[in-house]
C-alpha positions as CSV (number, residue, x, y, z in Angstrom):
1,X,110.1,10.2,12.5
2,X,112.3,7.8,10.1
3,X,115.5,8.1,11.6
4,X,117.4,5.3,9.1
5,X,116.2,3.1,6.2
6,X,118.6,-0.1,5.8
7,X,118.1,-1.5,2.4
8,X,120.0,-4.8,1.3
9,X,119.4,-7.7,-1.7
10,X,115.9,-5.6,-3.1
11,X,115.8,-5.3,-7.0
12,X,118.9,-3.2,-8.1
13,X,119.8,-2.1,-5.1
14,X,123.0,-4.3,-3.3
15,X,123.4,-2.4,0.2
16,X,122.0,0.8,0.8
17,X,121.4,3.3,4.5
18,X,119.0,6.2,4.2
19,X,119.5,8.4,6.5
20,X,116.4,11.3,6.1
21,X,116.8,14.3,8.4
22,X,113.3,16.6,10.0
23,X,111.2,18.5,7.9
24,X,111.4,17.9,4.1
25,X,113.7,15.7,2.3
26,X,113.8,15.1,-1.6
27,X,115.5,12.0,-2.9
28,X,117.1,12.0,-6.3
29,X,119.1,11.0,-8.8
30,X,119.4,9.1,-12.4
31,X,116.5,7.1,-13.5
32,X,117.3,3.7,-13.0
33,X,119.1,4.7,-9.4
34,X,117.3,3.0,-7.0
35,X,115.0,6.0,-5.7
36,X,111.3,4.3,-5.9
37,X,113.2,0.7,-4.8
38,X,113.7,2.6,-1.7
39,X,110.3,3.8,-1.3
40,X,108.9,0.5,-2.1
41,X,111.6,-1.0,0.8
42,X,110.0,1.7,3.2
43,X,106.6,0.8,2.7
44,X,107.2,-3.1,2.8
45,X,109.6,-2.4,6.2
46,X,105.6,-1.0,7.3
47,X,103.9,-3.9,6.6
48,X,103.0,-3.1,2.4
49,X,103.1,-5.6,-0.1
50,X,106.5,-7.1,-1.1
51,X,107.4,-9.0,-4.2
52,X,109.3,-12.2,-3.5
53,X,110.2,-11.7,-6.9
54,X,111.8,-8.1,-6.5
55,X,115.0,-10.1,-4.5
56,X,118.1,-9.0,-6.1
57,X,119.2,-11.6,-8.3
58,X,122.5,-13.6,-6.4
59,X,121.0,-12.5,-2.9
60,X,119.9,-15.1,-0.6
61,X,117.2,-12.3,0.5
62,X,116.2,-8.9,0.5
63,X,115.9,-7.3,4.0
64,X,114.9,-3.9,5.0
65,X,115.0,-2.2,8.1
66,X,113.5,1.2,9.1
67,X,114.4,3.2,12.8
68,X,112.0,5.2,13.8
69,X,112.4,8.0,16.9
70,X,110.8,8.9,18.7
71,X,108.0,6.9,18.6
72,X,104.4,7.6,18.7
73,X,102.6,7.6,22.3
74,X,99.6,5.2,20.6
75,X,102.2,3.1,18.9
76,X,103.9,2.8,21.9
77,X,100.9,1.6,24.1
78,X,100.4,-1.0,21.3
79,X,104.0,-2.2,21.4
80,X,103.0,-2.6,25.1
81,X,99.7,-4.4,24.6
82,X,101.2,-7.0,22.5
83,X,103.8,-7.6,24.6
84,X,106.8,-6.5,22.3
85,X,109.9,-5.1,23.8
86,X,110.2,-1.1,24.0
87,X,113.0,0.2,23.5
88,X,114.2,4.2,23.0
89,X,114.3,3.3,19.2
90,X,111.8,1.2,16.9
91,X,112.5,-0.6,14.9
92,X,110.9,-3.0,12.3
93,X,112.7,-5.3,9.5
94,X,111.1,-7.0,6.6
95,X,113.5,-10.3,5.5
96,X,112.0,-11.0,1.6
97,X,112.9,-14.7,0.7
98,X,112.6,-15.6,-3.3
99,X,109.4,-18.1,-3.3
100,X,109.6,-17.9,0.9
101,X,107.2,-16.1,3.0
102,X,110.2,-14.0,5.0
103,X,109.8,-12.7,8.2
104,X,108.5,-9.1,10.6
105,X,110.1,-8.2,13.3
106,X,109.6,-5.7,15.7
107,X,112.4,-4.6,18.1
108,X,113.5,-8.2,17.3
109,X,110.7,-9.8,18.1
110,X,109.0,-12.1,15.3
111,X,105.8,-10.8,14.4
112,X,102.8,-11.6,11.7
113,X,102.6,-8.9,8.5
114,X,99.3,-8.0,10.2
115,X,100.8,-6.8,13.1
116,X,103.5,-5.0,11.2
117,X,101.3,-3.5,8.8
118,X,98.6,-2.3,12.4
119,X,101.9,-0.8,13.5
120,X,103.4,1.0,9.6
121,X,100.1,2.4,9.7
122,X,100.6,4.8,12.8
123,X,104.2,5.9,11.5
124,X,104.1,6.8,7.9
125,X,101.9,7.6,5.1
126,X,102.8,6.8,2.2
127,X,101.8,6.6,-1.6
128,X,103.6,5.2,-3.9
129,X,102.8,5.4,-7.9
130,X,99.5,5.6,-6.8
131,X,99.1,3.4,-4.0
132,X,98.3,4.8,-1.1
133,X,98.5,2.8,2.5
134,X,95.5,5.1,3.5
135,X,94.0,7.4,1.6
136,X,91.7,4.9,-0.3
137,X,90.4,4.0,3.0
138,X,86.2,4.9,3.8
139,X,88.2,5.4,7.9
140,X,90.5,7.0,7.4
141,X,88.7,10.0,5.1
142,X,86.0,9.9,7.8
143,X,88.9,10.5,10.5
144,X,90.4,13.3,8.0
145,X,87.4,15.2,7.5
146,X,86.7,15.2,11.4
147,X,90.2,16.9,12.2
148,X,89.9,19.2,9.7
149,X,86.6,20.6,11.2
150,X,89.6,21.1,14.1
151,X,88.7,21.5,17.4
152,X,84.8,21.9,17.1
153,X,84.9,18.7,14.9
154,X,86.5,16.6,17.5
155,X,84.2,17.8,20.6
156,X,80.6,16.3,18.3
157,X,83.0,13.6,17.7
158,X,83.8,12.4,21.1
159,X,80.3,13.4,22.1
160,X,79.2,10.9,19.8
161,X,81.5,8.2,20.6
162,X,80.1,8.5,24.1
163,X,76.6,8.6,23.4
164,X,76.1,5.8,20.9
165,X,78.0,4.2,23.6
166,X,75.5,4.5,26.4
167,X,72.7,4.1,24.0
168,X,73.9,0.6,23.0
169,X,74.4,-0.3,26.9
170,X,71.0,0.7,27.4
171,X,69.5,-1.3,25.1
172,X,71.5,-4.4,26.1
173,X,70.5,-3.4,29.6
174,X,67.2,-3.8,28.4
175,X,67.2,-6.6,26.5
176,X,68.9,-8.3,29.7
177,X,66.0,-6.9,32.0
178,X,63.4,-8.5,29.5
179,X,65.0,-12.1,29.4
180,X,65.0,-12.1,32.8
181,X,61.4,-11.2,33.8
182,X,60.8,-13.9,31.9
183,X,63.8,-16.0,32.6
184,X,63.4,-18.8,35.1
185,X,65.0,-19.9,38.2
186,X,67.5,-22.6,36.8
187,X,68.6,-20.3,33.9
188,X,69.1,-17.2,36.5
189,X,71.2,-19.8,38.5
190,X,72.9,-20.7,35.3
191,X,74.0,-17.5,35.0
192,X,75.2,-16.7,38.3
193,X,77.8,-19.8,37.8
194,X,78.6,-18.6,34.4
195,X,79.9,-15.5,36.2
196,X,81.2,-17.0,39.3
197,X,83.7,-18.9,36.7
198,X,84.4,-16.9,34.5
199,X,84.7,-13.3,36.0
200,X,87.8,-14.2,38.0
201,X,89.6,-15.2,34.8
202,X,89.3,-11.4,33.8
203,X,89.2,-12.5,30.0
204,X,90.7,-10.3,27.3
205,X,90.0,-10.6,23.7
206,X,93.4,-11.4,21.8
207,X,95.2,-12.3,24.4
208,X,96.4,-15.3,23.3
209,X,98.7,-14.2,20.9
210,X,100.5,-12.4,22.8
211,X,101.0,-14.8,25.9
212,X,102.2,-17.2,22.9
213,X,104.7,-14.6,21.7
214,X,105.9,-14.2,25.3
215,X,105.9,-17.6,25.9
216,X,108.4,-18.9,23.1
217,X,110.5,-15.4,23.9
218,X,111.0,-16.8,27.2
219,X,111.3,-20.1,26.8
220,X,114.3,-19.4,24.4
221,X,115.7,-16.3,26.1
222,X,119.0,-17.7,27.2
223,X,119.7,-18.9,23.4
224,X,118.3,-15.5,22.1
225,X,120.8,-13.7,24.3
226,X,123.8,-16.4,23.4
227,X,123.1,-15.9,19.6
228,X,122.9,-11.9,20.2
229,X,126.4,-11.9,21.7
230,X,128.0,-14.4,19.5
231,X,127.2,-11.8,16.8
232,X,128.3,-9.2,18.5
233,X,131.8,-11.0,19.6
234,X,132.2,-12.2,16.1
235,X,131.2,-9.0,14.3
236,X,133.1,-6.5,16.9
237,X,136.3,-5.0,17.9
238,X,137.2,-7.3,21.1
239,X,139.4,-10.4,20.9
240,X,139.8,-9.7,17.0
241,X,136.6,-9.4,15.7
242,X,135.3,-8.7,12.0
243,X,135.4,-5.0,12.8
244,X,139.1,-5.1,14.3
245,X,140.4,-7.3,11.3
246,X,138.9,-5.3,8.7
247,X,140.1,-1.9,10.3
248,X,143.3,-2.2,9.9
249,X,143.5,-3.5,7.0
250,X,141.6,-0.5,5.8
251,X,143.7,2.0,7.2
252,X,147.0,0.6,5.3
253,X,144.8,0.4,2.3
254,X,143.7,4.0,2.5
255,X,147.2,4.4,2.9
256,X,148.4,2.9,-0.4
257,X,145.2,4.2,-2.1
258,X,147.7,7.3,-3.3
259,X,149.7,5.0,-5.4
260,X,146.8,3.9,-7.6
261,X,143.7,5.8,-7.2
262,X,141.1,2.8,-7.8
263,X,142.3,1.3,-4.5
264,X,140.6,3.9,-2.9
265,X,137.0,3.0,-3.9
266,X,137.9,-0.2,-2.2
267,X,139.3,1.6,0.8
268,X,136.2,3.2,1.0
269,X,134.1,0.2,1.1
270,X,136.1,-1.5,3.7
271,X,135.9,1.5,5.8
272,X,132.1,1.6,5.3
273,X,131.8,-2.4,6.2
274,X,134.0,-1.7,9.3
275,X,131.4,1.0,10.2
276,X,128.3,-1.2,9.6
277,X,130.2,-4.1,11.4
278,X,130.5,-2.0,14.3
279,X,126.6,-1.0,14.4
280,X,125.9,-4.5,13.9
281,X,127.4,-5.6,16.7
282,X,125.8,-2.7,18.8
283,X,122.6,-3.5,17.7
284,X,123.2,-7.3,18.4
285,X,124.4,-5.9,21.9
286,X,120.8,-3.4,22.4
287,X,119.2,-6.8,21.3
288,X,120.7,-8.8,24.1
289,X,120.2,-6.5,26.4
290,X,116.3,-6.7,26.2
291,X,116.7,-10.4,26.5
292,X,115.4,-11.4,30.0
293,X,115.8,-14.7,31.2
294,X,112.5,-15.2,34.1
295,X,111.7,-18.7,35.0
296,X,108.9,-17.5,37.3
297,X,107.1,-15.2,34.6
298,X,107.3,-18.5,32.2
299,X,105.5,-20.9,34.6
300,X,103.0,-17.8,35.2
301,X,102.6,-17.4,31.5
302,X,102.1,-21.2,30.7
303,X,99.4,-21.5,33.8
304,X,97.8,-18.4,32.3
305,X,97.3,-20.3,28.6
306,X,96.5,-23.8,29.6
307,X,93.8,-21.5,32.0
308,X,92.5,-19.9,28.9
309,X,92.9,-23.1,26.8
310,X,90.7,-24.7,28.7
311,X,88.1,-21.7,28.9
312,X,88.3,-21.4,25.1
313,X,87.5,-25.7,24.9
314,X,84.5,-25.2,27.2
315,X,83.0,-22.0,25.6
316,X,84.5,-22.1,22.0
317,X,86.6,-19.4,21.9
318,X,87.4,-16.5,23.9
319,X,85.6,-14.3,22.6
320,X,82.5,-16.1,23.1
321,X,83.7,-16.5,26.0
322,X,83.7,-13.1,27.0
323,X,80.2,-12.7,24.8
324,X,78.3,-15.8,27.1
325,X,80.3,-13.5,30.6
326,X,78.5,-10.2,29.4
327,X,75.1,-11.4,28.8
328,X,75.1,-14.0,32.2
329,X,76.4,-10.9,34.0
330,X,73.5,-8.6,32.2
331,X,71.2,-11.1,33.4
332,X,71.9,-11.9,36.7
333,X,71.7,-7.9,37.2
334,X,68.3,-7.6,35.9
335,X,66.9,-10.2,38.0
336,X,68.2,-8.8,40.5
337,X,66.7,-5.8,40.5
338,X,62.9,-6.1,40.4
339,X,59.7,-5.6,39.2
340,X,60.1,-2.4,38.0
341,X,63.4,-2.6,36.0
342,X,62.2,-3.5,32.5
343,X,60.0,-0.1,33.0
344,X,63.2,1.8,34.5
345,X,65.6,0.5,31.6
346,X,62.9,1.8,28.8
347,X,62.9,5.2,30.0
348,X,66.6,4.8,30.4
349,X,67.2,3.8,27.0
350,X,64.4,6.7,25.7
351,X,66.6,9.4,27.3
352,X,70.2,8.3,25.8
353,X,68.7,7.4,22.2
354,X,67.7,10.8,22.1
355,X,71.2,11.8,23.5
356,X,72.9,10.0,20.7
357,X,70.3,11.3,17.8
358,X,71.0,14.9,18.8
359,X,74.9,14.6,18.7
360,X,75.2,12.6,16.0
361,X,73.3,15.0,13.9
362,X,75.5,17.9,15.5
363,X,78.5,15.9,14.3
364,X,76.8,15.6,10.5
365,X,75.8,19.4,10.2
366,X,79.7,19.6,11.3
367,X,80.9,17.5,8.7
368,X,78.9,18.9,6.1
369,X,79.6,22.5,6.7
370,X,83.4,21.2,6.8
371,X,83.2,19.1,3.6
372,X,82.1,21.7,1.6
373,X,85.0,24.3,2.9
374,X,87.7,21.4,2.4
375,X,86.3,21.0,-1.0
376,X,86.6,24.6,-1.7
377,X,90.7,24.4,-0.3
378,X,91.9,20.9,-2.0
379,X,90.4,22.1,-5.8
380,X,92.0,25.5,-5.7
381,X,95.5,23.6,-4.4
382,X,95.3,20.8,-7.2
383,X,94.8,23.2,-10.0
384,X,97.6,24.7,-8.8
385,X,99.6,21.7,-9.5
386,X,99.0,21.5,-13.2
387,X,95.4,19.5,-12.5
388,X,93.4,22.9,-14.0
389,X,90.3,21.1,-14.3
390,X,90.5,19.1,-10.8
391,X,87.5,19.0,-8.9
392,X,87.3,17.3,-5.5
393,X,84.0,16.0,-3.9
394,X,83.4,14.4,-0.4
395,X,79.8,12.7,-0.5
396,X,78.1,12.1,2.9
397,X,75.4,9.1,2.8
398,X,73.3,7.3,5.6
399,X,72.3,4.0,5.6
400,X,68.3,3.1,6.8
401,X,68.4,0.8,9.4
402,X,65.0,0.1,11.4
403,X,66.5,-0.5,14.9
404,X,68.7,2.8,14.0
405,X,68.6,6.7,14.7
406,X,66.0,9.2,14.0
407,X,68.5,12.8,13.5
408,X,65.3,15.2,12.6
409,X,64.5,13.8,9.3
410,X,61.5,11.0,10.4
411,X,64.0,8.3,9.3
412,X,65.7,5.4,11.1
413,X,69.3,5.3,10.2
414,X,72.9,3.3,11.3
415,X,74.8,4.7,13.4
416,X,78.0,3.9,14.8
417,X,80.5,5.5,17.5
418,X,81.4,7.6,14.7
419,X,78.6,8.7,13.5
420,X,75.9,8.3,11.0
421,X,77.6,9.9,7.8
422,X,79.3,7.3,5.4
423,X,82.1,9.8,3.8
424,X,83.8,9.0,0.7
425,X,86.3,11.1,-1.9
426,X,85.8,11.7,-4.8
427,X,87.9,13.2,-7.6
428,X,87.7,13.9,-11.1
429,X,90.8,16.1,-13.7
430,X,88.8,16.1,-16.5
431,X,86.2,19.4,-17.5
432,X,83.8,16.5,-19.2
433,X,83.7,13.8,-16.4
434,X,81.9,13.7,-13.0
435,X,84.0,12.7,-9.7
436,X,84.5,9.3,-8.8
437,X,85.5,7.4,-6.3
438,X,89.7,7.6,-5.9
439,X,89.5,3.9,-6.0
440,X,87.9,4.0,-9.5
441,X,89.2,6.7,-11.8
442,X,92.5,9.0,-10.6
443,X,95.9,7.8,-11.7
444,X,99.0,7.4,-9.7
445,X,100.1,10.8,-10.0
446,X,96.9,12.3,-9.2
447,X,96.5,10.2,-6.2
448,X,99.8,11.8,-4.9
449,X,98.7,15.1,-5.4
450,X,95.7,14.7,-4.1
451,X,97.5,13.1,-0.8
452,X,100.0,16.7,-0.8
453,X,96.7,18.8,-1.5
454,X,94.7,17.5,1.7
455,X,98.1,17.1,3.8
456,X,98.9,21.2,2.9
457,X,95.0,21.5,3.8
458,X,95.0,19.7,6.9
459,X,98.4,20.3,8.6
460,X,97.1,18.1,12.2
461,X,96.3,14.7,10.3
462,X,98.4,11.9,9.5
463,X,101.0,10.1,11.0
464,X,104.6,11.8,11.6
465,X,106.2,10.8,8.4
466,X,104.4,11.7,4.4
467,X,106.1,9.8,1.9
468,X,105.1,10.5,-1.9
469,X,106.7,9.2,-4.9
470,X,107.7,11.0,-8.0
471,X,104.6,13.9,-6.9
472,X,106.2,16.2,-8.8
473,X,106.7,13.9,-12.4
474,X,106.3,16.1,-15.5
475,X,106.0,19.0,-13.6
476,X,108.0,22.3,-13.9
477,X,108.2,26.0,-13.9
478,X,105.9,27.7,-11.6
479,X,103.8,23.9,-10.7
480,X,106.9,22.6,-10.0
481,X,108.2,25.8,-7.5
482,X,104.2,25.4,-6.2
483,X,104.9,21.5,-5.1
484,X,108.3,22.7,-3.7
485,X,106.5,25.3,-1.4
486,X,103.6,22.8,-0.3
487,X,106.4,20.3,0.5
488,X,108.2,22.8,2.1
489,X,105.3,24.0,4.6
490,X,104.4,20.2,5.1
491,X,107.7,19.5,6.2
492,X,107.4,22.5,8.6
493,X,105.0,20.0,11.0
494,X,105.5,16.4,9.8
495,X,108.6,14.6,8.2
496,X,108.5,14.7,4.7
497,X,110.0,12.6,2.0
């Protein structure tokens, strides 16, 4: 969950700390306060757009930073994949520069707005007059309508997964058997060094970056740590630090404050910087601390990129690479296995398309029995949020695709690990009009109620923290107290803001 938003230099907003507790949190105040600035600092801290133009004006830059805790077990394993430090906290900071590109970091570590954004998407959804991080997404309504068929949904699902899987081995498996009853000596032999080469290598696709990453962390450690504690030092209580200076001074000013009252607004800001000082030079101190200074893991690092470097200038890239290993590897197999293997591999293949076929039209008559019931739920809940005449759709489609599934209806169709079904919302508010897509029609406000709608609907989806701007605008009396309850049972399983 969003533990603190740090907001500084954005639009009309000087220096600001957000501090949301669990469950459900409602920011107001005054139009013209800063509320949506800080909603649009939370979704550019997680990667959204942000408008070098929105810098406040007299501010170098505009940073954010958002603290999240705990974090996310599949959040976590990518932290680890991409070779970022883990600490107990996460957190990730957006730096804004007027006609600048800025910068994401991650736990301190530099990373691209790609990154951030892979990693915003796993801690928050949010939608913001209108523009939602997710919910305009073909996926991710795909992913929503499979949790909501709960645990029966997610069984077809997984079976699925697993059997499109095997089916598309199979036929690789096959395709490798055929090239190589008619493959001859040299090319087999061709293969076999392909794989001697390359198999010890153990190649992973986007690597690189990473190792890159790792590299210039390491290579720079001992001036990352230096700069840390010079911060720290400098910002601190010890040997008369920012903090130390300022804290005294506050205290006599606090002092004086009852002589003329205005000095205390001023007392009060100096005790407030004193604070932030303080944090800043514990955070500068957390930062250093995750600094590690390893000679040995450089050199391995280095010989581990010029390894791949020269992989990647002898086969392209990588990933073809990896591509040329898998199909010298499927054909070195094949030949080794005989006559009969082409025949073996066909029967193989047989038996796992019809595998696939039958649970991926299990996991359709699942989805469509479920879209209709979700239907059913999300209309009644919009038109009881002043949307009388809502009516939400979800529209299942195939694609034909020759080398694709038969599911029972005579015709070849594309299927993927998650299925066959293309799924897509649709949404319409006026009696007259027919849904359309949410990309096409709804306005901002709608949009948000629609994302509170299928979030009271589906309690198990999304990531920890819902954020929705202004859901409740021009609302009131009994609509209003209805968005109050629905954020209010939200907030009972998943932060709300």
């Amino acid at each position: 969950m969003l533990r603190e938003l740090r907001v500084e230099g954005l639009a009309v907003i000087a220096a600001a700390r957000l501090e949301p507790g669990d469950g459900f949190t409602a920011l107001t105040g005054e139009t013209g306060a800063g509320k949506s600035v800080c909603v649009t600092a939370l979704r550019a801290a997680l990667g959204g757009r942000a408008d070098p133009g929105s810098v406040r004006p007299g501010a170098s830059a505009a940073r954010v930073t958002a603290v999240f805790d705990p974090v996310p077990a599949d959040v976590r394993e990518r932290l680890a994949e991409l070779g970022i430090p883990d600490d107990d906290l996460l957190t990730l900071t957006r730096e804004v520069v007027p006609g600048g590109r800025g910068s994401c970091r991650v736990n301190g570590a530099l990373v691209s707005l790609s990154t951030l954004r892979e990693l915003g998407d796993g801690l928050a959804d949010v939608t913001l007059q209108g523009a939602s991080q997710r919910l305009l997404r073909a996926s991710w309504q795909r992913d929503l309508l499979d949790v909501a068929g709960g645990g029966a949904g997610r069984a077809p699902r997984a079976r699925t997964e697993a059997a499109v899987h095997h089916w598309r081995d199979a036929e690789a498996a096959l395709e490798a058997a055929r090239r190589a009853a008619s493959a001859g000596r040299a090319q087999v032999q061709r293969a076999r060094d392909l794989v001697a080469e390359l198999r010890p290598l153990e190649l992973r696709s986007g690597e690189v970056p990473g190792l890159e990453a790792e590299r210039v962390r390491l290579a720079s450690a001992a001036k990352l740590a230096a700069a840390a504690e010079a911060i720290a030092e400098a910002a601190g209580e010890e040997d008369s630090g920012a903090a130390d200076r300022l804290a005294g001074s506050a205290i006599s000013a606090a002092t004086m404050a009852a002589f003329d009252p205005p000095l205390a607004e001023i007392a009060d800001t100096a005790a407030d910087l004193v604070e932030r000082l303080r944090e800043l030079a514990l955070d500068a101190r957390r930062y250093g601390g995750t600094v590690v200074v390893d000679q040995e893991r450089l050199a391995g690092v280095e010989e581990r990129l010029d390894a791949l470097a020269r992989v990647a200038r002898r086969h392209g890239s990588i990933e073809e690479a990896i591509a040329e290993l898998e199909q010298a590897e499927a054909l070195v197999a094949a030949a080794d296995g005989g006559d009969d293997l082409v025949a073996r591999h066909e029967a193989d293949c047989a038996a796992v398309r019809r595998e696939a076929a039958e649970a991926a039209a299990e996991l359709s008559r699942l989805r469509a029995t479920t879209a209709r019931r979700l239907e059913r739920e999300v209309t009644a809940q919009l038109r009881e949020l002043a949307l009388p005449h809502a009516r939400f759709r979800i529209v299942l489609s195939r694609s034909l695709d020759p080398g694709g599934l038969d599911l029972g209806d005579g015709r070849a169709v594309r299927c993927a690990e998650h299925g066959a079904d293309d799924v897509e919302f649709r949404l319409v508010t006026n009696r007259d009009m027919v849904p359309v897509a949410l990309d096409r029609g709804p306005s901002g406000g709608e949009l948000s109620r629609l994302a509170l709608a299928l979030s009271a609907s589906v309690q198990e989806a999304g990531a920890p923290l819902l954020v929705l701007d202004e859901v409740d605008g021009g609302l009131g009396g009994e609509t209003a107290a209805r968005v109050g309850d629905l954020l209010a049972a939200i907030g009972a399983g998943r932060q709300v803001l």
